[in-house]
Residue frames as a rotation matrix with the C-alpha (Angstrom) as fourth column:
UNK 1
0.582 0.813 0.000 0.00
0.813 -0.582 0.000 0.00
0.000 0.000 -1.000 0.00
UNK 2
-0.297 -0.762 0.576 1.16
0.845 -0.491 -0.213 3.25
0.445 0.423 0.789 -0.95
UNK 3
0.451 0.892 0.018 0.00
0.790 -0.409 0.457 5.63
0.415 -0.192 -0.889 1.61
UNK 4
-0.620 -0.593 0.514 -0.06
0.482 -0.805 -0.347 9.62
0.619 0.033 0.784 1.48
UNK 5
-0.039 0.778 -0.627 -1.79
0.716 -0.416 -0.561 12.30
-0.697 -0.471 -0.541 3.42
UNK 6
-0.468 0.338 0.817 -3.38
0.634 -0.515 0.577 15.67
0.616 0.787 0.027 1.69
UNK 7
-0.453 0.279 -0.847 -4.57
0.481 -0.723 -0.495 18.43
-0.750 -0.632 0.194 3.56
UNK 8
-0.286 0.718 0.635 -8.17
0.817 -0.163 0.553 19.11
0.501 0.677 -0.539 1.51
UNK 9
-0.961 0.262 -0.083 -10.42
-0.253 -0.961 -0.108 23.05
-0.108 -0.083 0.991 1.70
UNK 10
-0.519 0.847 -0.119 -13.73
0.855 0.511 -0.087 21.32
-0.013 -0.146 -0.989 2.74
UNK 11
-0.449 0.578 -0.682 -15.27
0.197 -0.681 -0.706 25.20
-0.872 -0.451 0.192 2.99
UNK 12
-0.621 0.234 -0.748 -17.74
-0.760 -0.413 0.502 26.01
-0.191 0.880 0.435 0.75
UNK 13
-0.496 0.661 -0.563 -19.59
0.310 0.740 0.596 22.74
0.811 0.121 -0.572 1.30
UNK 14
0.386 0.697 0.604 -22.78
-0.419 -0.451 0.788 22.55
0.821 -0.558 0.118 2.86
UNK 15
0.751 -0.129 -0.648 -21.07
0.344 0.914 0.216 19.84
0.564 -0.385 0.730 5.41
UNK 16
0.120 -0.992 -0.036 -17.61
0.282 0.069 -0.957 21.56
0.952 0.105 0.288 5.93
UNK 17
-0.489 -0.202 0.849 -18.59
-0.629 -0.593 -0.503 22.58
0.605 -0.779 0.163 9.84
UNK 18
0.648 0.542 0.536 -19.67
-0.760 0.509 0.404 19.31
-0.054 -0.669 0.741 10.92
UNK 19
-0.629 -0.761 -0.161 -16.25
-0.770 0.580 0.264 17.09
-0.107 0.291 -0.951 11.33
UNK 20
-0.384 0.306 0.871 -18.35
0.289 0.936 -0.201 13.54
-0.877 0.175 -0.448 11.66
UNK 21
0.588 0.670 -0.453 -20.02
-0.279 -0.358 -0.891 15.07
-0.760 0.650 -0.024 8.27
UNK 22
0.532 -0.492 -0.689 -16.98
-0.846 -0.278 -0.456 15.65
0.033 0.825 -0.564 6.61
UNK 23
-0.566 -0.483 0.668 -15.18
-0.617 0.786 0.045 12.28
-0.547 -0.387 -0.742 8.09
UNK 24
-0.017 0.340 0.940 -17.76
0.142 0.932 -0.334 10.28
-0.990 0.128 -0.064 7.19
UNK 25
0.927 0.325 0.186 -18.37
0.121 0.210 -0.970 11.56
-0.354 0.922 0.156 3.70
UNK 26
0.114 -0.809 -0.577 -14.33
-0.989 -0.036 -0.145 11.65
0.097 0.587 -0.804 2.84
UNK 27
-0.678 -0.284 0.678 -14.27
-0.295 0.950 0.103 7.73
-0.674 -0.130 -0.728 4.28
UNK 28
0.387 0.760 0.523 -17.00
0.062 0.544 -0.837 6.95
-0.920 0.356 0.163 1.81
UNK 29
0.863 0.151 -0.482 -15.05
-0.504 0.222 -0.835 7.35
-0.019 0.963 0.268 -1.13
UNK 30
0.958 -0.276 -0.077 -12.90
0.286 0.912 0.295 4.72
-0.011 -0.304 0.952 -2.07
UNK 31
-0.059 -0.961 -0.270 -8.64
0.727 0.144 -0.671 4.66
0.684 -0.236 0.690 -0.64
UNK 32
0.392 0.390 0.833 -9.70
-0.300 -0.802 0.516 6.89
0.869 -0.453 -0.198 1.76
UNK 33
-0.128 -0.440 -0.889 -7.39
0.694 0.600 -0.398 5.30
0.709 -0.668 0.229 5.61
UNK 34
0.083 0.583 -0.808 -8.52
0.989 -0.149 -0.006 8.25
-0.124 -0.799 -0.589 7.37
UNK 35
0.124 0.381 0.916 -9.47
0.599 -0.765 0.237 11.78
0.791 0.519 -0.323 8.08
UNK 36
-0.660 -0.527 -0.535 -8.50
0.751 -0.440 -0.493 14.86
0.025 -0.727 0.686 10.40
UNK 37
0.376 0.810 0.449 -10.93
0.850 -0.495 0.182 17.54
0.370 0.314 -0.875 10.90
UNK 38
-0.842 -0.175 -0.510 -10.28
0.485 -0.659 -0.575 21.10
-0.235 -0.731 0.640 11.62
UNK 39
0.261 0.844 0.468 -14.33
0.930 -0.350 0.112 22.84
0.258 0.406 -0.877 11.22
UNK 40
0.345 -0.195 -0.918 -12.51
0.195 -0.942 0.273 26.25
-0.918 -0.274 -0.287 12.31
UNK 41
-0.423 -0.681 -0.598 -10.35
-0.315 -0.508 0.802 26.46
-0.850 0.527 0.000 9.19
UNK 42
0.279 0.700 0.657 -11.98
-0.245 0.713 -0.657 24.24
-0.928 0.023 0.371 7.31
UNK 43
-0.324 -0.763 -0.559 -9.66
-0.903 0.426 -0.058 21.46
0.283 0.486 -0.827 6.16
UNK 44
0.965 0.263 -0.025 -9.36
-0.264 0.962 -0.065 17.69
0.007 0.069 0.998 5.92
UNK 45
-0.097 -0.993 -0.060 -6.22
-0.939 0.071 0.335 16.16
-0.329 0.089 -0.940 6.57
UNK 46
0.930 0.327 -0.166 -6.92
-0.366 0.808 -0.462 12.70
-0.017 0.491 0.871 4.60
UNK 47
-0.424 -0.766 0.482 -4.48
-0.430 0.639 0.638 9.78
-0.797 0.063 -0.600 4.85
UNK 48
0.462 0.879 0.117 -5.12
-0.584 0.401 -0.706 7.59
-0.667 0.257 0.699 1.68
UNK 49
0.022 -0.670 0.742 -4.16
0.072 0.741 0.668 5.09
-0.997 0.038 0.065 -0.39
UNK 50
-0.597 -0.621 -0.508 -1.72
-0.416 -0.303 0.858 6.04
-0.686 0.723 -0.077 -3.54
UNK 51
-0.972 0.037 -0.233 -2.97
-0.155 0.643 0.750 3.20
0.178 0.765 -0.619 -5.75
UNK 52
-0.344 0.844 0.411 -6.57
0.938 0.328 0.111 3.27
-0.042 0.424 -0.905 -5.31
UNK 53
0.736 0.670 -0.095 -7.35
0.676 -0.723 0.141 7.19
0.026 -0.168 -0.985 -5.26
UNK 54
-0.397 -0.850 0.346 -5.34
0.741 -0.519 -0.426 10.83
0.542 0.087 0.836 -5.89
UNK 55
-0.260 0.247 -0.933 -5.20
0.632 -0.688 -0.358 13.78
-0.730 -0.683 0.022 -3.90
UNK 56
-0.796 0.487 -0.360 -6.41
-0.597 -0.732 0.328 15.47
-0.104 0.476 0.873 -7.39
UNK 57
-0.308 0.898 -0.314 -9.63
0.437 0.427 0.792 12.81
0.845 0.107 -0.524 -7.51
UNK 58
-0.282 0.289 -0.915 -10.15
0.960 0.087 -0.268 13.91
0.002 -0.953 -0.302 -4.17
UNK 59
-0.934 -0.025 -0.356 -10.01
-0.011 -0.995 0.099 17.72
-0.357 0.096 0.929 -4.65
UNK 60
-0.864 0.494 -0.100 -11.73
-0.217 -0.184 0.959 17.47
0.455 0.850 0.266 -7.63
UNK 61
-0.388 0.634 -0.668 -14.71
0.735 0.651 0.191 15.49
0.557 -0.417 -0.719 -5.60
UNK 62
-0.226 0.415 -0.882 -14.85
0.774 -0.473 -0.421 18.13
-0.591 -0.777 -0.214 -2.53
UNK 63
-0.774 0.213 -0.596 -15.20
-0.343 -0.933 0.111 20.94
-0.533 0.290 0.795 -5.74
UNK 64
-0.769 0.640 -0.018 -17.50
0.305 0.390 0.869 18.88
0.563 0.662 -0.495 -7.41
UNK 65
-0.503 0.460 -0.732 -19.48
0.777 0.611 -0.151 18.64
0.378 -0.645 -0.665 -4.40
UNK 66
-0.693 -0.183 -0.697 -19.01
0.497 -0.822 -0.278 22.31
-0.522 -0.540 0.661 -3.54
UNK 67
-0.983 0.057 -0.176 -20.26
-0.183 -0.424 0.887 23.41
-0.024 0.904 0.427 -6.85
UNK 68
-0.383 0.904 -0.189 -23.43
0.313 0.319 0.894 21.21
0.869 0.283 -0.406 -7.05
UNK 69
-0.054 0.555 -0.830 -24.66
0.994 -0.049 -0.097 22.44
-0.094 -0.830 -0.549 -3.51
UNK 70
-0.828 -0.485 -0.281 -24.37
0.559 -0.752 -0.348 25.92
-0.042 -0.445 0.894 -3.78
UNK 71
-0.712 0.628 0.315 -26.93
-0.648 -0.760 0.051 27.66
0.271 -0.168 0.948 -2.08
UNK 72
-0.103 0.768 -0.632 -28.80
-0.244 0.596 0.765 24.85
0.964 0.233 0.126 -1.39
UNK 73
-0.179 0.041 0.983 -30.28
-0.942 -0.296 -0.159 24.45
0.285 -0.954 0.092 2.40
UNK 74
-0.752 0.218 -0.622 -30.95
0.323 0.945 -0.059 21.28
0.575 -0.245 -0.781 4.41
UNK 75
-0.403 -0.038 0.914 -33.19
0.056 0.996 0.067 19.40
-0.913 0.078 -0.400 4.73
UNK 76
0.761 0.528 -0.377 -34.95
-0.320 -0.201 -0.926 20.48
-0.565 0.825 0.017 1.76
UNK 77
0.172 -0.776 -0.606 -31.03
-0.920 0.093 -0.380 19.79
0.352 0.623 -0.698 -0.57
UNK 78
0.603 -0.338 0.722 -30.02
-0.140 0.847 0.513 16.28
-0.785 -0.410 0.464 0.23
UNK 79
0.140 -0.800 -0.583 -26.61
-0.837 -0.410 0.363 15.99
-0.529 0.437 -0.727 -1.70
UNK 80
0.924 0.233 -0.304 -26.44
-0.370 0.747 -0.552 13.00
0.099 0.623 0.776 -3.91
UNK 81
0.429 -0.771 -0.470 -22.48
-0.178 0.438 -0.881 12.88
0.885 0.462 0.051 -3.58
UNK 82
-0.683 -0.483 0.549 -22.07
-0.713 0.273 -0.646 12.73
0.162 -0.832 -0.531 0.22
UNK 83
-0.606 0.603 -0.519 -23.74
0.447 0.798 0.404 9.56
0.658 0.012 -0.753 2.23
């Protein structure tokens, strides 16, 4: 196993100020080995594994994610890409 860490900008999601939010939906996608929260700055420190997942799939995911919520409120938005 080829494991790096990455220090993701979770802000801008609707999630990024609930760590168990942001934990669980970074462990849900796949080489994910674990997650750091900081909901003040809002970051991810992400351990993960080289050979099944990049720290640009990952990015690319938390802007994906960022993008397709915006503006959207809970409960009324339920996000299709977190769980």
């Amino acid at each position: 196993m080829n494991t790096q860490r990455a220090l993701l900008q979770v802000g801008g999601t609707r999630w990024a100020a609930r760590p168990a939010t942001v934990r669980d939906a970074l462990y849900s996608r796949p080489g994910v080995l674990g997650v750091r929260t900081n909901p003040v700055n809002q970051t991810a420190l992400v351990s993960f594994d080289a050979d099944r997942t990049t720290f640009t799939q990952l990015s690319a995911w938390v802007r994906e994610c960022r993008r397709h919520c915006a503006g959207q409120t809970e409960p009324a938005h339920e996000c299709a890409l977190t769980p």
